[in-house]
N, C-alpha and C positions, 0 to 999 in steps of 0.2 A: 356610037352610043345609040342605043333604043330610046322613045320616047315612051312614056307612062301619063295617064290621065290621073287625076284626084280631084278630089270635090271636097270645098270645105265650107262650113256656113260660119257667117260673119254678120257683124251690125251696117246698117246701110252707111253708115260711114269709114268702118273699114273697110267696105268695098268701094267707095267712091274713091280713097287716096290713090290708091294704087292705080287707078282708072285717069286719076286728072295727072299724074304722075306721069304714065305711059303715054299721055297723050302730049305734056310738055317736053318730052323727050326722045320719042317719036321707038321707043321700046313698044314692045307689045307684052302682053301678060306674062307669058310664061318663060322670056326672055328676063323679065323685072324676077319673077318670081325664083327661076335659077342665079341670080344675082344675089339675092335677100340671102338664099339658103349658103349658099358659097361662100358669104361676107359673114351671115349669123351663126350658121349652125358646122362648128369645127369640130367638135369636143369629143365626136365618135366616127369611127372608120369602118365601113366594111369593105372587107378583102379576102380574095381567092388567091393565097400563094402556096397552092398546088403546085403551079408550075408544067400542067399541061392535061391531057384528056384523061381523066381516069375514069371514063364509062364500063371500062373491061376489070377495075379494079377493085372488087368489090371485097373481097378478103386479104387486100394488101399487096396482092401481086404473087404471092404463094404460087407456084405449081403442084 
C-alpha cells in the first residue's frame, strides 16, 4: 500500500479529540484516522478488476 497525505481544517476541538485520543492509546494520527475511515466509511468501493497490465491495451487488444 502507498501512503497519501490530506489536509483537512477543523474546529480546535475537533482537533484536539483525536489528539488526546491518540495519546490515551498510544496510536498516532493517521493510524487513528485509517481506523475512523475503515469503521465509518463502507458504503463505497473502488476497484481495479482488470485483472492485469493493460498499458498495451488501448483499443481492446485488437491486432
Amino acid at each position: 500500500m502507498t501512503d497519501s497525505r490530506a489536509t483537512a481544517t477543523s474546529s480546535v476541538e475537533a482537533d484536539r479529540r483525536p489528539s488526546i485520543h491518540c495519546a490515551m492509546t498510544g496510536l498516532d494520527r493517521p493510524e487513528l484516522v485509517e481506523q475512523l475511515v475503515d469503521a465509518h466509511l463502507r458504503r463505497y468501493v473502488a476497484s481495479d478488476r482488470g485483472g492485469g497490465d493493460s498499458a498495451g491495451e488501448v483499443d481492446g487488444g485488437a491486432a
